[in-house]
RODO-2510 file (C-alpha; in nm, 4 decimals, decimal comma):
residues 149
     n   res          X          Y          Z
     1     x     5,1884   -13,9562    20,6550
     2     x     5,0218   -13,9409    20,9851
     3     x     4,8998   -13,6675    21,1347
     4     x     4,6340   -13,5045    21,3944
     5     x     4,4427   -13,1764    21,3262
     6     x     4,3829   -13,0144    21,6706
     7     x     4,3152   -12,6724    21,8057
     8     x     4,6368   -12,4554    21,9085
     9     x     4,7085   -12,4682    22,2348
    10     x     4,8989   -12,1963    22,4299
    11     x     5,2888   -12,4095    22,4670
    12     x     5,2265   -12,4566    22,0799
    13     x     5,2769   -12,0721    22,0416
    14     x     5,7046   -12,0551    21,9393
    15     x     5,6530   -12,2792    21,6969
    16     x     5,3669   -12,1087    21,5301
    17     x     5,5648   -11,8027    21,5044
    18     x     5,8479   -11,9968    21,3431
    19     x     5,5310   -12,1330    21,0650
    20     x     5,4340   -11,8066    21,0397
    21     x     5,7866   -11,6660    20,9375
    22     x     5,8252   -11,9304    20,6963
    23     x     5,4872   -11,8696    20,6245
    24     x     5,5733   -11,5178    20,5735
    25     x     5,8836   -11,6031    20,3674
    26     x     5,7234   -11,8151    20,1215
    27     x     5,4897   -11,5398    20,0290
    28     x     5,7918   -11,3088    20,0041
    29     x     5,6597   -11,0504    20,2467
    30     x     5,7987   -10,9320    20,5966
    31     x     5,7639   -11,0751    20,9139
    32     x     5,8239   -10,9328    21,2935
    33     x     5,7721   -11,1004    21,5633
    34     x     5,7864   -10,8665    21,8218
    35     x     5,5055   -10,8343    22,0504
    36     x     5,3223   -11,1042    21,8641
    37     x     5,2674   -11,3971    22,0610
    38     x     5,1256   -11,1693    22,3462
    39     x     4,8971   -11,0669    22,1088
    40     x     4,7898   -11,3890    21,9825
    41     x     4,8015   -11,5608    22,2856
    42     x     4,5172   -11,2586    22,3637
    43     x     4,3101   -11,2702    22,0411
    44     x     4,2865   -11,7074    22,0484
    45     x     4,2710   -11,7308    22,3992
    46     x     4,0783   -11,4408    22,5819
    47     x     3,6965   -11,3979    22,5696
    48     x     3,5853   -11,2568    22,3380
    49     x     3,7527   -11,5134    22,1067
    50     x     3,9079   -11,3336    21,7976
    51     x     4,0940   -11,5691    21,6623
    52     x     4,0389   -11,9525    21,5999
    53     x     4,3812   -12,1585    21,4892
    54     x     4,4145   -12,5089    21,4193
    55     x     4,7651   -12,7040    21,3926
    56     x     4,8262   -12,9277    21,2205
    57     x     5,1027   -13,2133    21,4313
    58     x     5,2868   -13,5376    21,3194
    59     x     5,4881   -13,7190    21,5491
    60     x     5,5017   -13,4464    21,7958
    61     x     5,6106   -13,1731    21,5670
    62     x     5,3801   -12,8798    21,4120
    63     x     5,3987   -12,9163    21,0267
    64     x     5,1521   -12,6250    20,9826
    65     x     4,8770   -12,4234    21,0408
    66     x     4,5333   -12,2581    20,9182
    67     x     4,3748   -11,9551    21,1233
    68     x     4,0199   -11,7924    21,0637
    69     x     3,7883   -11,5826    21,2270
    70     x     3,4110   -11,4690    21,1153
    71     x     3,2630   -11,1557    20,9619
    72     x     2,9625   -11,0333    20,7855
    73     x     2,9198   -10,9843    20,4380
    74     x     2,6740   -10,6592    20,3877
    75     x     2,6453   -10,7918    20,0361
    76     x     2,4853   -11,1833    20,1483
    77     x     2,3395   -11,0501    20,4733
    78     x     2,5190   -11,3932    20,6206
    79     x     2,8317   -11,4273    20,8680
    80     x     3,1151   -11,5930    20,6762
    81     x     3,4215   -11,7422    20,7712
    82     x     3,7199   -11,5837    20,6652
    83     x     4,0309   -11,8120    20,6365
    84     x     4,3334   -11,5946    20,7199
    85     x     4,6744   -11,7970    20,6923
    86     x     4,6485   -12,1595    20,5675
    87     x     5,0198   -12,3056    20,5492
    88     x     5,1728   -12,6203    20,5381
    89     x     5,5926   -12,6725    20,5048
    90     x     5,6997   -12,8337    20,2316
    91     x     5,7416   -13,2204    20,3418
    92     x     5,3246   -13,1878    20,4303
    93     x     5,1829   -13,0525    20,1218
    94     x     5,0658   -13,3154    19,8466
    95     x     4,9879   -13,5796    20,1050
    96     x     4,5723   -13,4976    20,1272
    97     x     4,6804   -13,3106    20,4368
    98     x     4,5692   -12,9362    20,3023
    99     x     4,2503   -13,1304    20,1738
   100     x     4,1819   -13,2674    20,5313
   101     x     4,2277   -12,8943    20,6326
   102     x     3,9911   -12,7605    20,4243
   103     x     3,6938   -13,0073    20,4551
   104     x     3,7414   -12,9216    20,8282
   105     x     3,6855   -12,5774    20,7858
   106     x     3,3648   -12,6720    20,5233
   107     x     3,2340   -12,8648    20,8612
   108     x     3,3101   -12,5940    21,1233
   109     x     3,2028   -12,3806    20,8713
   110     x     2,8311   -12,5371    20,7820
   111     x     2,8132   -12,6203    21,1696
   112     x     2,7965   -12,2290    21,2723
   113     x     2,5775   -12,0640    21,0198
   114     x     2,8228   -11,9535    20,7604
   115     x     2,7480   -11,8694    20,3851
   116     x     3,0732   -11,9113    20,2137
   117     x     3,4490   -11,9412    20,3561
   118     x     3,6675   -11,6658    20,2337
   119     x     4,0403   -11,6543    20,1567
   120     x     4,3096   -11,4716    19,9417
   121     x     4,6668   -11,5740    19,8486
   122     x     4,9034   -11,3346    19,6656
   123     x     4,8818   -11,3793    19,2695
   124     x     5,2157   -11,5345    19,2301
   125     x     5,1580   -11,8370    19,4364
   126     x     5,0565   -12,0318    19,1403
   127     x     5,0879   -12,3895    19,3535
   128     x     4,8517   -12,2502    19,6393
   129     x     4,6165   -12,1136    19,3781
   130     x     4,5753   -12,4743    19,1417
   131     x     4,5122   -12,6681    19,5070
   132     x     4,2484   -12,3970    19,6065
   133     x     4,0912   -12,4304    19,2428
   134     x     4,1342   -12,8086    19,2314
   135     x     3,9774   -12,8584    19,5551
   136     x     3,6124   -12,6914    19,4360
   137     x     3,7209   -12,2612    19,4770
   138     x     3,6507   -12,0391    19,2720
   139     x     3,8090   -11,6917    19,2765
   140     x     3,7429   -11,3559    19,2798
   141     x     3,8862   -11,0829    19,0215
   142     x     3,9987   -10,8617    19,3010
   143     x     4,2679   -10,6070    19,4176
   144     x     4,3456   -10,5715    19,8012
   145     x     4,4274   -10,2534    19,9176
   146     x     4,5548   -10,1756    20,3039
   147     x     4,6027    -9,8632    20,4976
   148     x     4,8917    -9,9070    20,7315
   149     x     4,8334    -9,7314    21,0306
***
C-alpha cells in the first residue's frame, strides 16, 4: 500500500469529520458534528495553534488520521505530547501504516522537547491495545473520569 503522511489541510476538513464518525463508531461512543469543523478549522488553523492533525492519504483519498496537542505533566516537570485520536479504517490497518504514524510522532515528538507521548483507548479495543503494546507502550492502570459541562 502506498501512502503519504501530510499535515491536514483546511479542504481536507469533510472528510475528517466522516473519519472521525467512524472513528467515533468504532469506539462505540457518540458523535455530532454540529458546529465542529468551525471549531477545528479554529483550533488547527488559527494562532495560537491548538491543535496539530496529520492525515494520512492514498491515491487521493484520506484513509485516516492521528491528532495531538502538548501539555505539561506537574509530575515530570516536562511538556509532553498528548496523542488524542489515532485512527485508521479498516483496509489501512496491518499494512506498517499505524507504525509509520507513530514513529512520526516519536520524531516530532523528540524534535520539540517532549518527555513521553501520551494516549488512551477505551478498554475494550483489544486490537488497538496489542498494536500500542507491540509497538514498544506500555500502559497505565488508570480510570478517566470527565465532567460534562
Amino acid at each position: 500500500m502506498e501512502y503519504i503522511i501530510r499535515p491536514l489541510m483546511s479542504a481536507d476538513m469533510p472528510t475528517l469529520l466522516v473519519l472521525m464518525a467512524e472513528h467515533a463508531a468504532y469506539e462505540k461512543a457518540i458523535f455530532h458534528p454540529d458546529g465542529k469543523a468551525e471549531r477545528l478549522l479554529k483550533a488547527i488553523f488559527e494562532t495560537p495553534v491548538r491543535l496539530y492533525c496529520e492525515v494520512a492519504e492514498r491515491q487521493g483519498e484520506l484513509i485516516g488520521f492521528v491528532s495531538y496537542t502538548y501539555d505539561f505533566s506537574t509530575w515530570d516537570a516536562g511538556e509532553f505530547m498528548h496523542m488524542d485520536c489515532l485512527f485508521l479504517r479498516e483496509e489501512a490497518r496491518g499494512r506498517g501504516l499505524g507504525r509509520t504514524i507513530l514513529t512520526k510522532l516519536q520524531q516530532i515528538a523528540r524534535e520539540k522537547g517532549c518527555i513521553n507521548i501520551q494516549w488512551q483507548t477505551p478498554d475494550f479495543n483489544e486490537p488497538a491495545i496489542r498494536f500500542y503494546k507491540k509497538n514498544g507502550a506500555g500502559d497505565l492502570a488508570k480510570v478517566r473520569f470527565t465532567y460534562n459541562l
